[in-house]
C-alpha positions in Angstrom: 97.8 75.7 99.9 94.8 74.4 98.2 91.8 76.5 99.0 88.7 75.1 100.8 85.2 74.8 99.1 82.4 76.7 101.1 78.5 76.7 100.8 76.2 79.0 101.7 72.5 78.4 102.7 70.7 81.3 102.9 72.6 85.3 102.7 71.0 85.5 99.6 70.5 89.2 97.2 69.5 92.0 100.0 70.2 90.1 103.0 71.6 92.0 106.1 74.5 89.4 106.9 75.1 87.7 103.3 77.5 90.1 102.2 79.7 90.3 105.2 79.8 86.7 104.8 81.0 86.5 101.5 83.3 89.0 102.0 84.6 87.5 105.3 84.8 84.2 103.6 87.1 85.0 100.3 89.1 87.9 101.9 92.1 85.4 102.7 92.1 82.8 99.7 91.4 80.3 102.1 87.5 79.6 100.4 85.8 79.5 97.5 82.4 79.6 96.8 81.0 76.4 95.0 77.4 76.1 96.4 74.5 77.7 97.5 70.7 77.5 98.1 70.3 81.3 98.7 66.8 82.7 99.1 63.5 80.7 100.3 62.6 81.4 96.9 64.1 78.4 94.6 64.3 80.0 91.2 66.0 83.6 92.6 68.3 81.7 94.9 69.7 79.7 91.6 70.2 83.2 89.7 71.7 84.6 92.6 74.1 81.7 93.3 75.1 81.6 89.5 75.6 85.4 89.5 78.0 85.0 92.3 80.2 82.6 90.0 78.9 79.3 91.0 78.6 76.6 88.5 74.4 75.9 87.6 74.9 71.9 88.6 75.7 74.0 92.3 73.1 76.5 92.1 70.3 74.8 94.5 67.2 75.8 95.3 66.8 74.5 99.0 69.2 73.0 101.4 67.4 69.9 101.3 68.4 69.6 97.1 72.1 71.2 98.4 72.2 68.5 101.2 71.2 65.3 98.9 73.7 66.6 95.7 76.7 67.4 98.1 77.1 64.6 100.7 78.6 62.0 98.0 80.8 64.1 95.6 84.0 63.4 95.8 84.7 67.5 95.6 82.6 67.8 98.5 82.1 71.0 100.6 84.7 71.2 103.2 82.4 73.7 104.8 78.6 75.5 105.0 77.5 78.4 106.0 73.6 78.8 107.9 72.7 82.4 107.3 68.4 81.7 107.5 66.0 82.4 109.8 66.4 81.1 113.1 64.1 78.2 113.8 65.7 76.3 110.5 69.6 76.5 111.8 68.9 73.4 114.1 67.5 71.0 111.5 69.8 72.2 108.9 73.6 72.0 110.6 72.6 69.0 112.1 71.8 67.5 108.9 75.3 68.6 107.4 77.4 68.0 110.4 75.6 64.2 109.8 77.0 64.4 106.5 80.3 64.9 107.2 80.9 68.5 106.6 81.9 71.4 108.8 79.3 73.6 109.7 79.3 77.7 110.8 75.4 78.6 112.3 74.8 82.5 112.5 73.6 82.4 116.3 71.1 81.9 117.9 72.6 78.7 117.2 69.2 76.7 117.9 65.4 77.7 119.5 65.8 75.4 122.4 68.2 74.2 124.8 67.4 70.5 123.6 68.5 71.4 120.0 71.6 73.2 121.2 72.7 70.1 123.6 71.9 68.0 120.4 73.9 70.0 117.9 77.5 69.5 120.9 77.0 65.9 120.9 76.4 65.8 117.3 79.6 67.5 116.2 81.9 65.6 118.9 80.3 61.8 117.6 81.0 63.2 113.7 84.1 64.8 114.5 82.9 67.9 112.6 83.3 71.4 113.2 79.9 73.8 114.7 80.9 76.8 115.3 79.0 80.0 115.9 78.9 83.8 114.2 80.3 85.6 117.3 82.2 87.4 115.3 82.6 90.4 117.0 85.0 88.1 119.3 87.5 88.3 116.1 88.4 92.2 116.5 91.5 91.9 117.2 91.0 94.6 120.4 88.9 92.6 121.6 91.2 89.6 121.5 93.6 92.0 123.1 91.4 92.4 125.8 91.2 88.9 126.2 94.7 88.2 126.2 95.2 91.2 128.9 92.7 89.7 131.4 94.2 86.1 130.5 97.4 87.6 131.3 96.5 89.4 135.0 97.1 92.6 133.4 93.7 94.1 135.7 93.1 91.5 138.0 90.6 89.7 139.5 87.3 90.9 137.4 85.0 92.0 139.1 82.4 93.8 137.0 81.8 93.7 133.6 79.0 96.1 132.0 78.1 95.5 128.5 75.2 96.8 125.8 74.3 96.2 122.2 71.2 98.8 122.1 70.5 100.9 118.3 67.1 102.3 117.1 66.9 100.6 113.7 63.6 98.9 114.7 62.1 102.5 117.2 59.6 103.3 113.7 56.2 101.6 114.6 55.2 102.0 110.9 57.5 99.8 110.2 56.4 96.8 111.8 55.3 95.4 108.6 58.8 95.4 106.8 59.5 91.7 106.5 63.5 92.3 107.6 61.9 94.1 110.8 58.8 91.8 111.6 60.7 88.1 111.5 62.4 89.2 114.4 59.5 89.7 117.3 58.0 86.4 115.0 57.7 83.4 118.0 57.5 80.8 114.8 60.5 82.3 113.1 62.6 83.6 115.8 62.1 81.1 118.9 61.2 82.6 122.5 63.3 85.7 122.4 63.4 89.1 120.2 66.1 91.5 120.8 67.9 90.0 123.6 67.7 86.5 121.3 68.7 89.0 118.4 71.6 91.2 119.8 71.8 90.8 123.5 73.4 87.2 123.4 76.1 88.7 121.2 77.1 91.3 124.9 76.8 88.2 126.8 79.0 86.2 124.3 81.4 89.2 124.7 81.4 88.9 128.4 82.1 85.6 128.7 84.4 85.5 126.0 86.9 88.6 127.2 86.2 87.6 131.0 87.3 83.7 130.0 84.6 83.0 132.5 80.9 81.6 131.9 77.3 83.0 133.0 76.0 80.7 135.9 72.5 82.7 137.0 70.9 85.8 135.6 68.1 87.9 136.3 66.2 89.6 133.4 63.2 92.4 132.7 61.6 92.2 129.0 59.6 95.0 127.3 57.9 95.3 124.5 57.9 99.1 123.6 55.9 98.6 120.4 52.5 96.7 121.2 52.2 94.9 118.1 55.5 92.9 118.7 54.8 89.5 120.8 58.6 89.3 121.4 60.6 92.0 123.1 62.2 94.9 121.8 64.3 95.7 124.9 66.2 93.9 128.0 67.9 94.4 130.8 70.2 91.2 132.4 71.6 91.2 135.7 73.9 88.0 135.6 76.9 86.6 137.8 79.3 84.2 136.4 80.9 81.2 138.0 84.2 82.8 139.7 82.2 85.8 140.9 82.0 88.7 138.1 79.1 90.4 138.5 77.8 91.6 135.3 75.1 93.9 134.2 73.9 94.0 130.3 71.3 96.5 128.5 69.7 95.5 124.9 67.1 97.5 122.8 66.4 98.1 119.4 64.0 101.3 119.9 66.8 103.5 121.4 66.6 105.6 118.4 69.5 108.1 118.1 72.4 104.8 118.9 73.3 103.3 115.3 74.8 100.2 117.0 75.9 100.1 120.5 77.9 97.6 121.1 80.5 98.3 123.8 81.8 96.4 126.7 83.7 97.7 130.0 85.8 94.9 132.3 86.5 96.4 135.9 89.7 94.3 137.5 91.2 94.9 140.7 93.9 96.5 139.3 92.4 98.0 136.7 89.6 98.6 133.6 88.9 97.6 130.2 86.6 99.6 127.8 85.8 98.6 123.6 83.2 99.2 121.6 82.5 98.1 118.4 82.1 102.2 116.4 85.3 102.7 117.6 87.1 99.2 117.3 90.6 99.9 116.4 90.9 101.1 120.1 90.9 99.6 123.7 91.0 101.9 126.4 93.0 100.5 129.8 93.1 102.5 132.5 95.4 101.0 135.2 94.4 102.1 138.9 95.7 104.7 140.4 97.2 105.6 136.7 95.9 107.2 133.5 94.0 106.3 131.1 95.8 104.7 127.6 94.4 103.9 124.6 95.7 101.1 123.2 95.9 101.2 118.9 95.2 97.8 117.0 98.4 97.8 115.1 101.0 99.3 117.6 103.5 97.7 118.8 103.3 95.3 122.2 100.1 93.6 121.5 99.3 90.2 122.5 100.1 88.0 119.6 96.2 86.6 119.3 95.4 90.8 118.6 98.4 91.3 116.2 97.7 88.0 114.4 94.1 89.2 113.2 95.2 92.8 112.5 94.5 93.4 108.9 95.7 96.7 108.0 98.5 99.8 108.7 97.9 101.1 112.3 95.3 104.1 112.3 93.0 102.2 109.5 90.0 101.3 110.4 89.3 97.6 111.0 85.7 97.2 110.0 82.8 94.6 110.1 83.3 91.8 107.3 87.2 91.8 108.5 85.7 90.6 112.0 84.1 87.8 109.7 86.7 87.3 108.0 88.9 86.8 111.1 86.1 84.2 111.9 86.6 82.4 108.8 90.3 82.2 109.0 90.5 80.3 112.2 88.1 78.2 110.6 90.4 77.2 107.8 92.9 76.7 110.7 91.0 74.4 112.6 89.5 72.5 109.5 93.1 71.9 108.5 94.0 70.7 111.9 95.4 73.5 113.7 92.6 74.4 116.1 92.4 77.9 116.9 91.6 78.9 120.7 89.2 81.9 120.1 87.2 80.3 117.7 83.5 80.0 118.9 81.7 76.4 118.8 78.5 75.2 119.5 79.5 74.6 123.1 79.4 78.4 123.2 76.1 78.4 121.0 74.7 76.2 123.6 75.3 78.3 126.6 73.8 80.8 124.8 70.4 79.5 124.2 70.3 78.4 127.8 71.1 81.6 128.6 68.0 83.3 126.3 65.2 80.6 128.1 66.3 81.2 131.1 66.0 85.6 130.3 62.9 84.5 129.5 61.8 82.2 132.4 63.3 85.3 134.6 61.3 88.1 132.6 58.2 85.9 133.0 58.7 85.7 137.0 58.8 89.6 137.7 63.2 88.8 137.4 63.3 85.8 139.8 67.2 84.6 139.5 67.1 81.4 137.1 70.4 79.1 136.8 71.4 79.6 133.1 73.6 76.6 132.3 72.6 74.2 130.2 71.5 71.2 131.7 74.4 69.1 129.8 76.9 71.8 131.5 75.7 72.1 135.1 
């Protein structure tokens, strides 16, 4: 099968996500890496873009140059990738999606709830693919987990507690550090910090394992370091439409936690525990039974969880494998076999709605705020 050609805007030489990207993207032979505009600055985005193996005449220097170069060759991209700063992923899918190529946004997807709305309607009139880095979704425990609650397996959910809290940004000296300081940045960021950051990824994981979406939350913002506009820590109270009550923590000054992701599903008939250190393993624990852990690899999974199991039980399924589980059902669904975990800018959009109305909430002493988006209500 003739392999896809990817581009990459953005993830450039000692970026945080770029790697897992590339790594995600050519794990499979499904992609191959023909263009990029990698790095704000022109000149060291072309050398890194050439150094990666693409061909100079592909090596741009913005994603405007990428844009106006790639739209009419008849070896056009099949697919980009929008690793920058958040308040350029709006301007930039929707100009490719316009184009008539597929698009996958790190989240937030947009700034506002406008741009989100904007970015649905403008992959359903183009008939191209937006989807959205939830990639923690692509575990394949975590689609087990899915599939178990899809399936009855604990019943009715009623409660679903969730946290993506480290201490990678506790060190106040280190406000300056230009990886740190973006993220508490209004003009580069949007309205939100952490929970913006790492908070909608829980609440993307909530939904997502629950097959249920937030309706109303109610939130409390701090900022722990007074130099930072934006928060560095959150707590959500939220309910989602069939009932689930759902509770969700996010910091990034609990120093000692190196990435705290975890999620727990409480049923009627029983409970659901994953976290991202340990994801090989989801924990079930039936009522009135013991607790099991179920291995990724082991016989009996759901098919979605054995599908997007990489290696022999009892090795560890890491990181870029998530991504590249992400980039897989993307070459599915470009190829025309849509793939039903994939996330897409629908799912983008509920999460910005979700982040302004954190916001509105945090900004009325928690007052409950409807967090749909208007397009959705």
């Amino acid at each position: 099968m003739a392999r896809l050609k990817w581009g990459m805007i953005g993830g450039g030489e000692g970026s945080q996500i770029g790697p897992a990207h590339r790594l995600g993207a050519l794990a499979d032979g499904h992609f191959d890496l023909v263009a990029g505009a990698l790095d704000h600055r022109p000149e060291a985005g072309r050398a890194y873009a050439r150094q990666l193996g693409v061909a100079p005449d592909r090596a741009y220097g913005d994603w405007k140059e990428m844009l106006a170069a790639e739209r009419d060759r008849a070896d056009r991209l099949d697919l980009v990738t929008v690793a920058t700063p958040n308040a350029t992923h709006y301007e930039i899918s929707k100009a490719f999606l316009e184009a008539g190529i597929n698009v996958l946004c790190e989240k937030p997807m947009t700034v506002t709830v406008a741009e989100g709305e904007d970015l649905v309607r403008t992959a359903a009139r183009t008939g191209r693919i937006c989807a959205v880095n939830y990639c923690y979704s692509a575990y394949p425990m975590v689609r087990q987990a899915r599939a178990m609650v899809r399936a009855g397996e604990i019943g009715r959910v009623r409660l679903v507690v969730t946290s993506f809290s480290h201490g990678h940004h506790g060190d106040a000296t280190d406000a300056d550090n230009p990886r740190v300081r973006w993220r508490y940045d209004p003009a580069m960021a949007g309205v939100s910090g952490q929970f913006a950051d790492c908070g909608i990824h829980a609440l993307h994981m909530a939904s997502f394992i629950c097959d249920d979406e937030v309706e109303s939350l109610s939130a409390d913002f701090a900022s722990t370091i007074p130099s930072r506009v934006l928060e560095d820590d959150a707590m959500v109270n939220f309910r989602m439409a069939r009932g689930t009550v759902g509770r969700l923590w996010t910091s990034s000054v609990a120093i000692g936690r190196q990435h705290g992701f975890d999620i727990q599903v409480f049923g009627e008939t029983g409970g659901l525990r994953w976290a991202s250190e340990q994801p090989n393993q989801l924990i079930h624990t039936p009522v009135g039974g013991r607790t099991q852990i179920i291995e990724k690899g082991e016989g009996g999974l759901h098919d979605d969880a054995k599908r997007l199991s990489r290696v022999a039980i009892a090795h560890p399924e890491g990181f870029p494998l998530a991504v590249a589980n992400i980039y897989c059902d993307l070459a599915d669904t470009i190829r025309g076999s849509a793939r039903d975990g994939l996330p897409l800018a629908a799912s983008g959009l509920r999460s910005i709605a979700a982040i302004h109305a954190a916001v509105a909430s945090a900004k009325a002493g928690g007052a409950w705020q409807d967090a749909r988006p208007p397009m959705f209500r």
